[in-house]
Chimera marker file (.cmm) of the C-alpha trace (Angstrom):
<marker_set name="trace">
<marker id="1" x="35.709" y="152.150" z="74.875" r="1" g="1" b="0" radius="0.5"/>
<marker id="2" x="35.153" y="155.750" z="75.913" r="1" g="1" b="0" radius="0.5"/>
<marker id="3" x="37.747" y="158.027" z="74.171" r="1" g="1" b="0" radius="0.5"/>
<marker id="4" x="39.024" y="161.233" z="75.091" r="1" g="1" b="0" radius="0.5"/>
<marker id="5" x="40.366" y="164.074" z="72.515" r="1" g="1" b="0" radius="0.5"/>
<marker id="6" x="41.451" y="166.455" z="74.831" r="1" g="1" b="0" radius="0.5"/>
<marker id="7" x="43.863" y="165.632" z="77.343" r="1" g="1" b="0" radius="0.5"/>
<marker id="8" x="44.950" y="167.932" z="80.558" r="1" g="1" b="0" radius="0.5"/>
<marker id="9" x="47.984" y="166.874" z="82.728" r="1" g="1" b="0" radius="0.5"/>
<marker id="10" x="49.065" y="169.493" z="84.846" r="1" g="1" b="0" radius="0.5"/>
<marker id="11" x="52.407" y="169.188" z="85.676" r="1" g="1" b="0" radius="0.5"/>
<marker id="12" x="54.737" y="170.680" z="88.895" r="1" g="1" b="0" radius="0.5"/>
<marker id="13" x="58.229" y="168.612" z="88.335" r="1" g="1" b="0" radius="0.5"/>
<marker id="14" x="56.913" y="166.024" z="91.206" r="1" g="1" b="0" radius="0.5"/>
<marker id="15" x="57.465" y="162.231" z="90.340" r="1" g="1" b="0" radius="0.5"/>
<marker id="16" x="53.573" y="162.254" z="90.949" r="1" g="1" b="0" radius="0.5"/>
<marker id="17" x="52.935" y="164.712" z="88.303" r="1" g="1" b="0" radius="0.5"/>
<marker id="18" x="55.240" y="162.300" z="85.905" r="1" g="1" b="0" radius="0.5"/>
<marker id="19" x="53.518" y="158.988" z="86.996" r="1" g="1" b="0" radius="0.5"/>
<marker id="20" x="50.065" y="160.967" z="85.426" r="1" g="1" b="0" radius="0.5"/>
<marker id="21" x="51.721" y="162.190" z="82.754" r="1" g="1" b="0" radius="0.5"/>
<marker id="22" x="52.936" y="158.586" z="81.738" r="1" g="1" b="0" radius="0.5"/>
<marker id="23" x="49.370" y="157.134" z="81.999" r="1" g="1" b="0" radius="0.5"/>
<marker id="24" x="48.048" y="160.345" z="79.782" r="1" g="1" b="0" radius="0.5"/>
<marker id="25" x="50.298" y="159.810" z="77.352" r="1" g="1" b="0" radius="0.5"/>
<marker id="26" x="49.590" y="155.595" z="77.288" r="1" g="1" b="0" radius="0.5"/>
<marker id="27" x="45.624" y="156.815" z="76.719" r="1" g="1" b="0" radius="0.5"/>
<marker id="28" x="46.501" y="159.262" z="74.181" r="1" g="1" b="0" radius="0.5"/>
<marker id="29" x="47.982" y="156.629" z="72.257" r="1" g="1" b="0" radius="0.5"/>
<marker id="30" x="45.017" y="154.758" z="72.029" r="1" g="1" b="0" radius="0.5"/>
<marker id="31" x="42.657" y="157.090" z="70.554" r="1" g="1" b="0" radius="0.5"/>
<marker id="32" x="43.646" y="158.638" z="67.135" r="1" g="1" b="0" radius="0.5"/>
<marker id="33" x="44.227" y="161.974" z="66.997" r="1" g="1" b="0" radius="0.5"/>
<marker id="34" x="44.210" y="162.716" z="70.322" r="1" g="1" b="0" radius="0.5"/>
<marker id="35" x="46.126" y="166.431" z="72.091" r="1" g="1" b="0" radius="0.5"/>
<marker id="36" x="47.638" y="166.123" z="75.331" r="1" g="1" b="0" radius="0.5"/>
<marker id="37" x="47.628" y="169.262" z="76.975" r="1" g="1" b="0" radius="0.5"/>
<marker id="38" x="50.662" y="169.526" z="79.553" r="1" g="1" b="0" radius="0.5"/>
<marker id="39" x="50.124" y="172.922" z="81.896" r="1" g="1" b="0" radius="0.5"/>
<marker id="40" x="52.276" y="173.927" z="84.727" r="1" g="1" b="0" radius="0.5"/>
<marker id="41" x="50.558" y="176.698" z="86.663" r="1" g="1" b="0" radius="0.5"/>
<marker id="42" x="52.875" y="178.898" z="88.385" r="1" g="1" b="0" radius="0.5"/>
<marker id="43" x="52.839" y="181.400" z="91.176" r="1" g="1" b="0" radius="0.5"/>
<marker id="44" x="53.564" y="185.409" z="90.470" r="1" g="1" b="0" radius="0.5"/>
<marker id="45" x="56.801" y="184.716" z="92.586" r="1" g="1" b="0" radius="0.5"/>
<marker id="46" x="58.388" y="181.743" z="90.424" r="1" g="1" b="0" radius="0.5"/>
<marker id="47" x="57.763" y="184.135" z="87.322" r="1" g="1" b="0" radius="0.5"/>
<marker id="48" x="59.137" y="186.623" z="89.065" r="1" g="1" b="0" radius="0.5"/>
<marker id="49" x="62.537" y="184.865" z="89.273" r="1" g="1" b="0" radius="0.5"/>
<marker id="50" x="64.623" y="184.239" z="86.181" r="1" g="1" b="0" radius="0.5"/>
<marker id="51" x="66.303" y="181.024" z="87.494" r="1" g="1" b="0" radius="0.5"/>
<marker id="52" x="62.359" y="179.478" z="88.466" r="1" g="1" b="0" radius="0.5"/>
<marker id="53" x="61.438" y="180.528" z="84.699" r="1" g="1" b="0" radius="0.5"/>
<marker id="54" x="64.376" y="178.747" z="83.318" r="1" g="1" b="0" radius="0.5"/>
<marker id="55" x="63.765" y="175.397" z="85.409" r="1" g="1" b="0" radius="0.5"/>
<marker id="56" x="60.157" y="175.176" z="84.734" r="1" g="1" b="0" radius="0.5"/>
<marker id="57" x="60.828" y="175.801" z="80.603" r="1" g="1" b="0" radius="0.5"/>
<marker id="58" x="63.042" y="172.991" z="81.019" r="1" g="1" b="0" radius="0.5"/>
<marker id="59" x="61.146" y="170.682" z="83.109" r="1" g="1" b="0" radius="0.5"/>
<marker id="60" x="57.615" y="171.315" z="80.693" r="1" g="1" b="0" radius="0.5"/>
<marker id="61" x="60.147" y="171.045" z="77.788" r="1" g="1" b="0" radius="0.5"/>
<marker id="62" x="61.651" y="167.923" z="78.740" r="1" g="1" b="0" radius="0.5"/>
<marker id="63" x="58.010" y="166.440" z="79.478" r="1" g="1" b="0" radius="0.5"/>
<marker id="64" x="56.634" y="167.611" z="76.023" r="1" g="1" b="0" radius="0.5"/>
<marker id="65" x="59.664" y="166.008" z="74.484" r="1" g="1" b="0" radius="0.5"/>
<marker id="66" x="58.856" y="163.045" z="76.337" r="1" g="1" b="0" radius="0.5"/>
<marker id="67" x="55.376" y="162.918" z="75.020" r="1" g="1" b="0" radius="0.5"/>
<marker id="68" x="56.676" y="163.267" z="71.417" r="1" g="1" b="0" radius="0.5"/>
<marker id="69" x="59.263" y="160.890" z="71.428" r="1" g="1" b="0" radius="0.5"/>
<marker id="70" x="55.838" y="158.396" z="72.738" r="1" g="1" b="0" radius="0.5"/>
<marker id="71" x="54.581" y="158.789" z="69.861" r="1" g="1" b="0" radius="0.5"/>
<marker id="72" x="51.729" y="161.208" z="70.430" r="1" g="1" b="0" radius="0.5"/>
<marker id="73" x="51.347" y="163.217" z="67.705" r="1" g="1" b="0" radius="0.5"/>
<marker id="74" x="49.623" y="166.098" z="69.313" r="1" g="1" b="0" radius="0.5"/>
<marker id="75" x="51.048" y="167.650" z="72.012" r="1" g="1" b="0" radius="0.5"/>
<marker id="76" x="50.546" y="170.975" z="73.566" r="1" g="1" b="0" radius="0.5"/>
<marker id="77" x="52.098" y="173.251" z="76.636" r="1" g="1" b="0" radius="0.5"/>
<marker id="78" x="51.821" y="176.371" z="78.566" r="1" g="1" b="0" radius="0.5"/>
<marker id="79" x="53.073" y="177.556" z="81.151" r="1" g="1" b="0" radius="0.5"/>
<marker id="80" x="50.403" y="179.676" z="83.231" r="1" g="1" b="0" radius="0.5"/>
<marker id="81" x="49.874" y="181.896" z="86.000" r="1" g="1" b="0" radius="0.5"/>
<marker id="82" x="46.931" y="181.822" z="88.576" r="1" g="1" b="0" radius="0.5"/>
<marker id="83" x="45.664" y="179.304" z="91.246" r="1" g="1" b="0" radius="0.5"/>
<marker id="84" x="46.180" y="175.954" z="90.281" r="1" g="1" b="0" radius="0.5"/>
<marker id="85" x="43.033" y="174.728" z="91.494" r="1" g="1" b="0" radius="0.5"/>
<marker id="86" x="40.892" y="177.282" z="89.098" r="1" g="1" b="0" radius="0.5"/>
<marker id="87" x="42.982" y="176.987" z="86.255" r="1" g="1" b="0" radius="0.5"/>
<marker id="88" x="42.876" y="173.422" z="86.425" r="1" g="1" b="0" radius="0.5"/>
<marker id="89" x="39.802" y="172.757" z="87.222" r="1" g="1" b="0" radius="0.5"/>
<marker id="90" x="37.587" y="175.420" z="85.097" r="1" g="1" b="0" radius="0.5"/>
<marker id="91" x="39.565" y="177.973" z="83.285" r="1" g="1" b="0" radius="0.5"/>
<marker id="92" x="42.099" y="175.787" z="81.475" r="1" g="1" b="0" radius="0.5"/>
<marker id="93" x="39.798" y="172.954" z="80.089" r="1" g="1" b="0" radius="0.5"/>
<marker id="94" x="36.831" y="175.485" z="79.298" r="1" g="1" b="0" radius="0.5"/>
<marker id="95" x="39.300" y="177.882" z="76.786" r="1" g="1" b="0" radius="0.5"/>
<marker id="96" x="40.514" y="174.415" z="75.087" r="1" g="1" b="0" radius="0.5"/>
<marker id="97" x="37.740" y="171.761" z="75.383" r="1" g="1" b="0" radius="0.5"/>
<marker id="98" x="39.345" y="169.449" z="77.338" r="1" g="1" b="0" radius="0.5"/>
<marker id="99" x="37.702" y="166.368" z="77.956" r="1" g="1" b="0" radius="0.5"/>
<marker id="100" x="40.063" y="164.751" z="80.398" r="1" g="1" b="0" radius="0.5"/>
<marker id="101" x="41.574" y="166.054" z="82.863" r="1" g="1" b="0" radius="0.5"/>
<marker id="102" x="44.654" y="162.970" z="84.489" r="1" g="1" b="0" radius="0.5"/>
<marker id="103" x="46.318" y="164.508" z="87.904" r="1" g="1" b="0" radius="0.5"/>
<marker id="104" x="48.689" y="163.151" z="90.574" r="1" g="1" b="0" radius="0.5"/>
<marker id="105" x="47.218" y="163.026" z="93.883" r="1" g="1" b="0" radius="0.5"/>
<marker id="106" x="49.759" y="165.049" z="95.452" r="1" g="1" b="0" radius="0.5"/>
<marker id="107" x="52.170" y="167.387" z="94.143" r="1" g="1" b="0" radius="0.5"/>
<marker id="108" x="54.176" y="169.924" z="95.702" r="1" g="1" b="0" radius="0.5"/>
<marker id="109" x="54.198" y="169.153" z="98.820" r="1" g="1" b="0" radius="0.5"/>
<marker id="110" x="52.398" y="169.069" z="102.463" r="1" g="1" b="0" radius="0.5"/>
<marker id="111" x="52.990" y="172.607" z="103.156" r="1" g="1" b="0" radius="0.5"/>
<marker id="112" x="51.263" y="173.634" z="100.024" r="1" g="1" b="0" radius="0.5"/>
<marker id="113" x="48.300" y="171.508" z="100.527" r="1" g="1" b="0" radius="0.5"/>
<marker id="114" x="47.802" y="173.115" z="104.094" r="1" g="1" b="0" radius="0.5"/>
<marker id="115" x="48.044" y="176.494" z="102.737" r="1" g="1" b="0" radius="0.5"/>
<marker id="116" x="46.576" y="175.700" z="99.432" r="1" g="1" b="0" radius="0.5"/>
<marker id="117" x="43.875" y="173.015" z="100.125" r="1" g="1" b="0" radius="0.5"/>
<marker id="118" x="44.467" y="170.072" z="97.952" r="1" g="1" b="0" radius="0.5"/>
<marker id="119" x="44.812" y="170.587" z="94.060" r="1" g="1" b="0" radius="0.5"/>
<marker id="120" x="43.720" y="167.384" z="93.055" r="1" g="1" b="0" radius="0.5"/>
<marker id="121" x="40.869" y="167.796" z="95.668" r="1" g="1" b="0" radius="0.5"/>
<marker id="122" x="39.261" y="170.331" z="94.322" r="1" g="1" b="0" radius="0.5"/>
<marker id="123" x="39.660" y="169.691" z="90.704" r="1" g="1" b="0" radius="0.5"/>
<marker id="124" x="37.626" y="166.135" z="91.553" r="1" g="1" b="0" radius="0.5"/>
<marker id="125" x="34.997" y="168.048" z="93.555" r="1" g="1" b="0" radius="0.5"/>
<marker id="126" x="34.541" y="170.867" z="90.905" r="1" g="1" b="0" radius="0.5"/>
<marker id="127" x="35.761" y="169.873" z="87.093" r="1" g="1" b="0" radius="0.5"/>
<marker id="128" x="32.919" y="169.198" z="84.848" r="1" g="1" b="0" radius="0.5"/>
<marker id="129" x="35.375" y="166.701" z="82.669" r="1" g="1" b="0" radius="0.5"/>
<marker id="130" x="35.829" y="163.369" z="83.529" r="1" g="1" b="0" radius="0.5"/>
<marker id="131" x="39.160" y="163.314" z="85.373" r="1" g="1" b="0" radius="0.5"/>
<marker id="132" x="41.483" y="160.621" z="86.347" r="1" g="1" b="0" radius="0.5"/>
<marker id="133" x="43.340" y="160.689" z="90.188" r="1" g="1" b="0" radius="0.5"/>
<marker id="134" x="47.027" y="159.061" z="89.753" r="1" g="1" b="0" radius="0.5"/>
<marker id="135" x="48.574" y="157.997" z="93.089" r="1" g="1" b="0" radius="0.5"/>
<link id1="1" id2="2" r="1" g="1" b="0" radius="0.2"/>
<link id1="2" id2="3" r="1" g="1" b="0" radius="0.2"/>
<link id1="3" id2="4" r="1" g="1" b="0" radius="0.2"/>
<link id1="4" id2="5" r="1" g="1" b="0" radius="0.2"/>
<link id1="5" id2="6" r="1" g="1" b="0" radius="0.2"/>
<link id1="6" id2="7" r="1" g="1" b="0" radius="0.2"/>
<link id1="7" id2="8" r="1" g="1" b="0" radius="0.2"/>
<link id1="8" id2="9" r="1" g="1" b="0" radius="0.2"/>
<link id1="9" id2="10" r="1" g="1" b="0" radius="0.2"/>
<link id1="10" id2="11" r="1" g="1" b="0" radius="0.2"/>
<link id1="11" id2="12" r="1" g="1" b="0" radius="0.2"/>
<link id1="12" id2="13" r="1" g="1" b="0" radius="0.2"/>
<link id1="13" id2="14" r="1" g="1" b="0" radius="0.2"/>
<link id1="14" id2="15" r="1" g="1" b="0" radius="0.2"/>
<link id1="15" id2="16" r="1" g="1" b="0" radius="0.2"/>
<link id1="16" id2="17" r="1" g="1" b="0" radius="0.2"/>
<link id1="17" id2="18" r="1" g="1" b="0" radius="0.2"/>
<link id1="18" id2="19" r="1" g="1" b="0" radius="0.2"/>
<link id1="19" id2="20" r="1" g="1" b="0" radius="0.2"/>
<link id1="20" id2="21" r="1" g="1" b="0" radius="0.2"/>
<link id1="21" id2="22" r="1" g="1" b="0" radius="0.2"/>
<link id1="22" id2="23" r="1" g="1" b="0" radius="0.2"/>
<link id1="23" id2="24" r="1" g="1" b="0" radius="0.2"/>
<link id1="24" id2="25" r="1" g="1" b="0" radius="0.2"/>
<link id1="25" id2="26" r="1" g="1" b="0" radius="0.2"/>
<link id1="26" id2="27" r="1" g="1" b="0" radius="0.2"/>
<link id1="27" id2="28" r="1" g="1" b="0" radius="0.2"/>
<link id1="28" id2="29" r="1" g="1" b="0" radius="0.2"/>
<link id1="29" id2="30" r="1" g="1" b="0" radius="0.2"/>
<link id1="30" id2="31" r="1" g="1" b="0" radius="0.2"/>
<link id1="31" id2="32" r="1" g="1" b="0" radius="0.2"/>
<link id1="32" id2="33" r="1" g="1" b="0" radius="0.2"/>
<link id1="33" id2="34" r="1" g="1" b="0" radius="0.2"/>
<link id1="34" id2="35" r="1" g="1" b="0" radius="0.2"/>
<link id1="35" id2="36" r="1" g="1" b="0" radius="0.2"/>
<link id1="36" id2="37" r="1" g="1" b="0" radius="0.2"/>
<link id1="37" id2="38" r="1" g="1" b="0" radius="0.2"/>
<link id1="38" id2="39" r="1" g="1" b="0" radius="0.2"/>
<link id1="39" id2="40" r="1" g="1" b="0" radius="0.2"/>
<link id1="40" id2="41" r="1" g="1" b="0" radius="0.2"/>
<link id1="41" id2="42" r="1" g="1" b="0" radius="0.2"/>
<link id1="42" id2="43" r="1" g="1" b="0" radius="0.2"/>
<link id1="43" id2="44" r="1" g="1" b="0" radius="0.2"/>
<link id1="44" id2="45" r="1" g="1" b="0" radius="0.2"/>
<link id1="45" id2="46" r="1" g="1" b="0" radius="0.2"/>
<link id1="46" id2="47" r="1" g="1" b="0" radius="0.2"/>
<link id1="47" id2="48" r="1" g="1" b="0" radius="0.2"/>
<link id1="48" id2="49" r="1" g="1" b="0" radius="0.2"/>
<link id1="49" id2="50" r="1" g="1" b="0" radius="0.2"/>
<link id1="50" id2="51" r="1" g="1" b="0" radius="0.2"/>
<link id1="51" id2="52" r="1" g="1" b="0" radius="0.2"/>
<link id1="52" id2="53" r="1" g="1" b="0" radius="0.2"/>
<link id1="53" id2="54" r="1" g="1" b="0" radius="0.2"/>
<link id1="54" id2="55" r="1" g="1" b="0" radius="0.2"/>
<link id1="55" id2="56" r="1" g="1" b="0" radius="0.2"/>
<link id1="56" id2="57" r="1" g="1" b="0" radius="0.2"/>
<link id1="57" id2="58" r="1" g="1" b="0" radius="0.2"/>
<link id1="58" id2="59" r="1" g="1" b="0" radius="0.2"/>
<link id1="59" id2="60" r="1" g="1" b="0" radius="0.2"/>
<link id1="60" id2="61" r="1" g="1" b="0" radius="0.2"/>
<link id1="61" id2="62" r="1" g="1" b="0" radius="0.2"/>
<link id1="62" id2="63" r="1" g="1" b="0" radius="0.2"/>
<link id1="63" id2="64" r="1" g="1" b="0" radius="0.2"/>
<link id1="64" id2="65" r="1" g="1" b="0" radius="0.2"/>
<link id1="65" id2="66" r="1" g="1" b="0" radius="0.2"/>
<link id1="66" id2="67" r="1" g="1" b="0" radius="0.2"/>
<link id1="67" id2="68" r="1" g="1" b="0" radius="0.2"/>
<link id1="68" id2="69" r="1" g="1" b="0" radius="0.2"/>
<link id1="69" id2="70" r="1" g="1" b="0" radius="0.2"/>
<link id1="70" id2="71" r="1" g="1" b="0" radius="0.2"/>
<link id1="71" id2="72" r="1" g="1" b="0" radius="0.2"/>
<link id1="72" id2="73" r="1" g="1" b="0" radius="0.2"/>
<link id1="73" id2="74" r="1" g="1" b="0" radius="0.2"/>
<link id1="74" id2="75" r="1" g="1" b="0" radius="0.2"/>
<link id1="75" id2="76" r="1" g="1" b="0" radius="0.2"/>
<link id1="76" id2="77" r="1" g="1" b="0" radius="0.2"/>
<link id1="77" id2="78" r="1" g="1" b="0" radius="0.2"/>
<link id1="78" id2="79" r="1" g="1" b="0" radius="0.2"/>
<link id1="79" id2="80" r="1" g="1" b="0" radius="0.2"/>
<link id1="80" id2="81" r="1" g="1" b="0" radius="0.2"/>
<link id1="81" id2="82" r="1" g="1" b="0" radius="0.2"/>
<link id1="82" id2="83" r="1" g="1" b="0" radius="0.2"/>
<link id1="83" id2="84" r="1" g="1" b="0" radius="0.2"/>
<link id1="84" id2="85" r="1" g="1" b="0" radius="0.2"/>
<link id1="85" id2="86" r="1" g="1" b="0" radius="0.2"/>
<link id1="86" id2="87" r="1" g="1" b="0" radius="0.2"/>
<link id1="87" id2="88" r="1" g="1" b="0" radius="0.2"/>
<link id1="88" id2="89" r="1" g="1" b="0" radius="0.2"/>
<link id1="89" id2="90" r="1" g="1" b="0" radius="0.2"/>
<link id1="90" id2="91" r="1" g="1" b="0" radius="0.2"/>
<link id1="91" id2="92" r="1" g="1" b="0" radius="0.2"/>
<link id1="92" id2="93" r="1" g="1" b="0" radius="0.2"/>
<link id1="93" id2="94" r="1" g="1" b="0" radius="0.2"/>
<link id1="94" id2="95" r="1" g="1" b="0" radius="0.2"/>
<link id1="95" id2="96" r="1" g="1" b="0" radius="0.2"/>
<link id1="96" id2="97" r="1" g="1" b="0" radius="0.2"/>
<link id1="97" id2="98" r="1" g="1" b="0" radius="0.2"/>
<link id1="98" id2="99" r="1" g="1" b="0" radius="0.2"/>
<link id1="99" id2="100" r="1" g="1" b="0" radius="0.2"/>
<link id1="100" id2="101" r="1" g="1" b="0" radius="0.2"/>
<link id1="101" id2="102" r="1" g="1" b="0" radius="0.2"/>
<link id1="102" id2="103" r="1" g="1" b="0" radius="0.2"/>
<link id1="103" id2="104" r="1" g="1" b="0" radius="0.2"/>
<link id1="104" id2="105" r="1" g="1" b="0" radius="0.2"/>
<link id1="105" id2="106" r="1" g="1" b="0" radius="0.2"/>
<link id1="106" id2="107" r="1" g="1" b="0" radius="0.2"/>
<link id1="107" id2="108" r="1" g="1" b="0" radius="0.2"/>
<link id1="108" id2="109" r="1" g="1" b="0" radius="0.2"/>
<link id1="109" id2="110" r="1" g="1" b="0" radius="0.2"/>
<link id1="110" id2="111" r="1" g="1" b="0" radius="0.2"/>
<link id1="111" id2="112" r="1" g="1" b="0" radius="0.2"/>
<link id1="112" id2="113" r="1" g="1" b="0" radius="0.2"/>
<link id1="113" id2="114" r="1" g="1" b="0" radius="0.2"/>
<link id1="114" id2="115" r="1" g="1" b="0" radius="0.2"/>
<link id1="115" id2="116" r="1" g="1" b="0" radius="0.2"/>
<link id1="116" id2="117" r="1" g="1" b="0" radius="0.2"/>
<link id1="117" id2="118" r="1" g="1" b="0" radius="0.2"/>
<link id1="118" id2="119" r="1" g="1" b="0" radius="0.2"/>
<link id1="119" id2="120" r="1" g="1" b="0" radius="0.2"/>
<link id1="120" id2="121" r="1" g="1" b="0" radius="0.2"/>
<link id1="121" id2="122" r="1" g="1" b="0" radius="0.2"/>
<link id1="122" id2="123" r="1" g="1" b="0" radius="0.2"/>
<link id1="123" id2="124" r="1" g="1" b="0" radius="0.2"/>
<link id1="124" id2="125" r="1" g="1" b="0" radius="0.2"/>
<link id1="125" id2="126" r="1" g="1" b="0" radius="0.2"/>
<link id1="126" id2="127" r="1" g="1" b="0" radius="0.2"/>
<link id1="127" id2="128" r="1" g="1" b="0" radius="0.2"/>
<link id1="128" id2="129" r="1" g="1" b="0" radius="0.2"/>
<link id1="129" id2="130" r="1" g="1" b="0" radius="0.2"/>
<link id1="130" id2="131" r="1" g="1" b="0" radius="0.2"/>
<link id1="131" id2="132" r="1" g="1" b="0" radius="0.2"/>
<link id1="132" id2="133" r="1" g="1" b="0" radius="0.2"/>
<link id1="133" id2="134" r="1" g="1" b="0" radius="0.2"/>
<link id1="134" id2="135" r="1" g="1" b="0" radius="0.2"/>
</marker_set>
């Protein structure tokens, strides 16, 4: 079985995002010693705003407690600033070795993706990691 070490599973509060969280967390299980890495990247606005912070510390929060409480023992989160699709993609997994990279095939919504492009898009056209689409 091919086993992963270093788990990313971006996050955005969708019940996408959770469904790929779930199935992270059910492969971390499997492999001993395994880190999930839970990210949610956010844009200058939503840290700009004091009630955005506050939801998305709970809602990364609540999904690293979540993690925990499944058992897997190592479990790390950040919340981060810059385009999703980079940070996801390249500059998140490069700085902490991920291996795997498990994201929701849509997210935030269909305005988003028209301005945006997809996230999930690009990170399967242009992350070196072997990465998992959740629909």
């Amino acid at each position: 079985m091919l086993e992963h070490h270093n788990i990313l599973v971006p996050i955005d509060g969708s019940e996408n995002s959770h469904r790929s969280l779930h199935a992270a967390q059910l492969l971390a299980k499997k492999t001993t010693g395994a880190r999930l890495h839970l990210i949610y990247v956010a844009s200058e606005f939503q840290l700009e705003n004091h009630d955005e912070i506050s939801r998305i510390t709970k809602l990364v929060g609540a999904r690293a407690k979540e993690t925990m409480e499944m058992d897997v023992e190592h479990v790390h989160f950040d919340v981060l600033q810059g385009d999703p699709r980079e940070v996801i993609a390249q500059t998140y997994p490069e700085k902490h070795d991920c291996d795997l990279i498990v994201i929701a095939a849509t997210g935030r919504g269909k305005l988003n993706r028209m301005l945006m492009g997809s996230v999930a898009n690009y990170v399967l056209h242009y992350a070196t990691q072997d990465t998992i689409l959740i629909r």
